[in-house]
C-alpha positions as CSV (number, residue, x, y, z in Angstrom):
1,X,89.3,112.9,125.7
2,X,87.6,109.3,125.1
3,X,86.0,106.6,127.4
4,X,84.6,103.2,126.6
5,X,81.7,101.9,128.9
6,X,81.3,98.8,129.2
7,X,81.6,98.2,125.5
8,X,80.2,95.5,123.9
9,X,80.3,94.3,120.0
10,X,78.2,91.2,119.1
11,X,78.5,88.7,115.5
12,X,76.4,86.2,114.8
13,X,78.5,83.2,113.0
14,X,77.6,79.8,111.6
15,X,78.3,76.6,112.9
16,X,78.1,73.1,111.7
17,X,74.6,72.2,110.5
18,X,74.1,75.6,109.6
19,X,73.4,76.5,113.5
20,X,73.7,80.4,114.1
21,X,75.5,81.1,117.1
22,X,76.0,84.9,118.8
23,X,79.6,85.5,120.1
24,X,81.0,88.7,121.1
25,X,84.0,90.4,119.6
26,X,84.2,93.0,122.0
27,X,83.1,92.0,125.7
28,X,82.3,94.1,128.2
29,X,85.7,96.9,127.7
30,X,86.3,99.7,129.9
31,X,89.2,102.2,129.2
32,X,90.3,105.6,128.6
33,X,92.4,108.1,127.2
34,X,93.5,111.2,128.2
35,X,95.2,114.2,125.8
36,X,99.1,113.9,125.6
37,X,98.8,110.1,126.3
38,X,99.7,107.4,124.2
39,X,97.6,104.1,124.8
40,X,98.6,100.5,123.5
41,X,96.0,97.9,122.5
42,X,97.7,94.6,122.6
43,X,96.4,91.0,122.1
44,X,97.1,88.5,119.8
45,X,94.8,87.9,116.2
46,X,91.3,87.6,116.8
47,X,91.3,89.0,120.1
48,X,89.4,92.4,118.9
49,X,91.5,95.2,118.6
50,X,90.2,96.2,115.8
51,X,86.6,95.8,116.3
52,X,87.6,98.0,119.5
53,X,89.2,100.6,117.6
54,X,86.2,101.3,114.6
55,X,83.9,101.5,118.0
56,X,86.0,104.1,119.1
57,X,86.4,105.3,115.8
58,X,82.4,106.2,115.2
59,X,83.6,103.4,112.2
60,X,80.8,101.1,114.1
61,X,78.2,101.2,116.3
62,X,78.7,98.9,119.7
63,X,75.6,96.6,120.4
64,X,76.1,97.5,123.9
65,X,77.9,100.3,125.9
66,X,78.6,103.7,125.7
67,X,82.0,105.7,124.0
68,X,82.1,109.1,125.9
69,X,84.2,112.1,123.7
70,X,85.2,115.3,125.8
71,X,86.8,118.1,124.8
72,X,88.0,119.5,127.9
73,X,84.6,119.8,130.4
74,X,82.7,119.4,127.5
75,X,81.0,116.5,126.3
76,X,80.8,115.8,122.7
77,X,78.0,114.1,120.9
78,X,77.4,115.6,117.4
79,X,79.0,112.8,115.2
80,X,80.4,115.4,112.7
81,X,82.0,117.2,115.6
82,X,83.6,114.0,116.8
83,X,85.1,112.5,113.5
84,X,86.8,116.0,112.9
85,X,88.5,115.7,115.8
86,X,90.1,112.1,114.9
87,X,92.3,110.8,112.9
88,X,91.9,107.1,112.1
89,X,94.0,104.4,110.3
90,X,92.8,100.8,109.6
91,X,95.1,97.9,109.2
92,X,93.8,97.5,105.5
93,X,93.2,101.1,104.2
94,X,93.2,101.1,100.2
95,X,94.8,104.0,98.5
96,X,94.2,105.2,94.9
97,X,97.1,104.5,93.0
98,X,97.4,107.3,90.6
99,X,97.2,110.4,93.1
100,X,99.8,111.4,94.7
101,X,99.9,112.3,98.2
102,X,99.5,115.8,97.1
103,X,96.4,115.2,95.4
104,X,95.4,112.9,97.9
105,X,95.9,115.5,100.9
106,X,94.1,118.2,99.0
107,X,90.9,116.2,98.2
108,X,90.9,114.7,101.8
109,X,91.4,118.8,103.3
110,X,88.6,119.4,100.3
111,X,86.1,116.6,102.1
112,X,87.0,118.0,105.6
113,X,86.0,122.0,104.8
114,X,89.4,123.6,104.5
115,X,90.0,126.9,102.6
116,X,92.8,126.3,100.2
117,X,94.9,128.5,102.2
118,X,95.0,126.1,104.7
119,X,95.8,122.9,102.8
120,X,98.6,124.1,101.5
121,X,100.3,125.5,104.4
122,X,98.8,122.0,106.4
123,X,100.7,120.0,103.5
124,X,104.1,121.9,103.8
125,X,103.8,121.1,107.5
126,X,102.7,117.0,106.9
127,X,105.6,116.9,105.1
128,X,108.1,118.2,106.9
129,X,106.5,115.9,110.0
130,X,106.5,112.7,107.9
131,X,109.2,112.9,106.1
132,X,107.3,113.2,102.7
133,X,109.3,115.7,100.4
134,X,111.2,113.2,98.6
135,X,108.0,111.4,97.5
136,X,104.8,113.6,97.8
137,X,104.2,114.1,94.3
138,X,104.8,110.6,93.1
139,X,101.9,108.5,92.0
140,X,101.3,106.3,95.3
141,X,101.0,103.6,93.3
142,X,105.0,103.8,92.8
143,X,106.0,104.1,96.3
144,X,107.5,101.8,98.9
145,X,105.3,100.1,101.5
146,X,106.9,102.5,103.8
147,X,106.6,105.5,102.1
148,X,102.5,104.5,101.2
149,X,101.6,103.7,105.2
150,X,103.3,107.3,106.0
151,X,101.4,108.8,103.0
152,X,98.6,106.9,104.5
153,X,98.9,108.3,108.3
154,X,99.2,111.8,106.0
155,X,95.6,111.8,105.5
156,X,94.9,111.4,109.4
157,X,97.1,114.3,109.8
158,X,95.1,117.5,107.4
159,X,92.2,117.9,109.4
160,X,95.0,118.2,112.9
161,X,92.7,115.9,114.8
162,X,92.9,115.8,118.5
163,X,92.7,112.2,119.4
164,X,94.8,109.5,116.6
165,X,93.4,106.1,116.4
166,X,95.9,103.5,114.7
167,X,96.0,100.0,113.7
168,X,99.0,98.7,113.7
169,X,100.5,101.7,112.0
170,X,104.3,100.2,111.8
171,X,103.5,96.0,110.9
172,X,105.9,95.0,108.0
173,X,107.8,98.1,107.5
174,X,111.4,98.4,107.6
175,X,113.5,100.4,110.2
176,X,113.7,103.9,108.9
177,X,109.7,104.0,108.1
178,X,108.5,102.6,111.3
179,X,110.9,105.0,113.2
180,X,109.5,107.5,111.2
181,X,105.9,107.0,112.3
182,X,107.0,106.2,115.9
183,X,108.7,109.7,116.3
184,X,105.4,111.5,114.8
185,X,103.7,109.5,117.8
186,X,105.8,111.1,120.2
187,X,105.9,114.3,119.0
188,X,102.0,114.5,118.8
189,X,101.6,113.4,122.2
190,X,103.9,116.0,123.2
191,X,101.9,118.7,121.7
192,X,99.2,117.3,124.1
193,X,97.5,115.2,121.3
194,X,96.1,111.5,122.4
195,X,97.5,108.2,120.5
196,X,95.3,105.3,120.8
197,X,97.1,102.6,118.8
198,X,97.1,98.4,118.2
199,X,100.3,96.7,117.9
200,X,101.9,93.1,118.0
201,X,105.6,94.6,118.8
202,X,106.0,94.4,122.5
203,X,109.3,96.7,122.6
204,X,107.8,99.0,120.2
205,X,104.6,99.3,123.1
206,X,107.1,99.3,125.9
207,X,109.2,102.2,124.6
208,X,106.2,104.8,123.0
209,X,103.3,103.9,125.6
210,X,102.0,105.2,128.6
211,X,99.8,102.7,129.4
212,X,98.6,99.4,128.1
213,X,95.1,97.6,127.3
214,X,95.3,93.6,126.9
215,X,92.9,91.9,124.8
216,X,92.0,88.3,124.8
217,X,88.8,86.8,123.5
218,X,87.2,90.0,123.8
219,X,87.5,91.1,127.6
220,X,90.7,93.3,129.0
221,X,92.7,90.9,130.4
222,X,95.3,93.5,132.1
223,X,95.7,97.2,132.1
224,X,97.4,99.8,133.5
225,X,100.7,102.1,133.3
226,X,103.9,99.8,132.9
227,X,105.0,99.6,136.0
228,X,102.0,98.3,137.2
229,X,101.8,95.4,134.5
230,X,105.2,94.4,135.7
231,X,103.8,94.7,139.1
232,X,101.5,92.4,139.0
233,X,103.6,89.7,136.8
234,X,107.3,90.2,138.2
235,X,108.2,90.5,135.0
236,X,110.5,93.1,133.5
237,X,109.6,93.5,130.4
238,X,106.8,93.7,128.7
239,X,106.8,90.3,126.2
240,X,107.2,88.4,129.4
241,X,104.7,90.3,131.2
242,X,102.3,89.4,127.8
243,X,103.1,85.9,127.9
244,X,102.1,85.4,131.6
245,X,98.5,87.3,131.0
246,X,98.0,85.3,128.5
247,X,98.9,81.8,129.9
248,X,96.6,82.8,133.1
249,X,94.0,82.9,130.1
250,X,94.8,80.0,128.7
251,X,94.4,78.2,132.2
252,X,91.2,79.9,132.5
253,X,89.9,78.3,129.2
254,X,91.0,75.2,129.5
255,X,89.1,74.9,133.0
256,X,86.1,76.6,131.5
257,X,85.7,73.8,128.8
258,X,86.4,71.0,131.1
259,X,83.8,72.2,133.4
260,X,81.1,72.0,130.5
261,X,82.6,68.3,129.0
């Protein structure tokens, strides 16, 4: 369904005395995922996740590397094709307040070629899958910051996308709404749909995911199905697991900057 290539995302930053310096965001990332698979992306803040997922997202083009989309033996390359057949949420999407997530579905089905017809049956059905009916024709503006990230994921949801691509799709909501958004997870991947998705809660990654992609400074610093990660740390859980990839990091670069003092 979707393969990164030795993926590659370069920013150029200023440093004292107004000296430019190139770093890269996203260095050097290989992964994959395959339909009726979900995939966490974990690292801690600044470790690009999200520079990953607009890559993958067609949201941003990679300085160097190659993002692969298939649709069974067939390759995809015509852009359009490829953004129709994903459904992406950022971290900071803005909604308009005063639609409702009525409105809001129909203009996004509108933007995506739907016939009427089709919006409306497609909105009965992202209702039913969200849990929407008590709220869908409230302005968004008035709603919960549970019920506007589900009205959010909505909008992912009209076009029935193939591959979902979330960032951090459950940070800061309360039980009921995040267990809302983790059952939709499940039950897309069991209809054979692909979840690609960021998060910071280890339990919520260890429960939903079928494999995992760590991030640190950039570069994958571990991946592979769950038992494998514990495999390789003799840990048995996951948070543990996290926290001995990422001290083996930390050793690393410590001993990279002594060796250049």
């Amino acid at each position: 369904m979707l393969e990164a290539e030795n993926l590659v995302k370069q920013f150029v930053k200023n440093e004292k005395k107004h000296r430019k310096v190139v770093f890269s965001a996203v260095d050097h990332v290989n992964l994959h995922v395959n339909a009726g698979e979900i995939v966490g992306v974990l690292g801690p803040n600044g470790a690009g996740k999200t520079t990953l997922l607009r890559m993958l997202g067609c949201l941003m083009q990679p300085t160097e590397g190659i993002v692969r989309y298939t649709d069974g033996n067939r390759i995809v390359t015509d852009q359009t094709e490829i953004k129709r057949q994903i459904g992406y949420l950022s971290g900071n999407t803005k909604l308009y307040g005063r639609l409702s997530t009525r409105e809001l579905l129909t203009i996004a089905g509108n933007i995506y070629g739907l016939s009427e017809d089709v919006i409306q049956a497609r909105i009965e059905e992202i209702a039913r899958i969200l849990s929407l009916e008590d709220f869908i024709d409230n302005r968004i503006e008035k709603l919960s910051t549970g019920q506007t990230q589900r009205a959010s994921i909505s909008r992912c949801l009209i076009h029935s996308p193939k591959l979902y691509i979330f960032d951090e799709p459950t940070l800061g909501l309360d039980i009921m709404s995040s267990s809302a958004i983790i059952d939709f997870m499940q039950k897309e991947k069991a209809r054979g749909k692909a979840v690609l998705y960021s998060t910071h809660y280890m339990e919520e990654a260890e429960m939903l995911c079928d494999r995992i992609v760590m991030l640190s400074r950039g570069r994958v610093i571990a991946q592979g199905t769950m038992d494998e990660i514990y495999a390789q740390t003799g840990c048995e859980n996951l948070r543990n697991a996290f926290r001995v990839f990422m001290a083996e990091e930390i050793k690393e670069e410590t001993g990279q900057m002594e060796g250049n003092a």
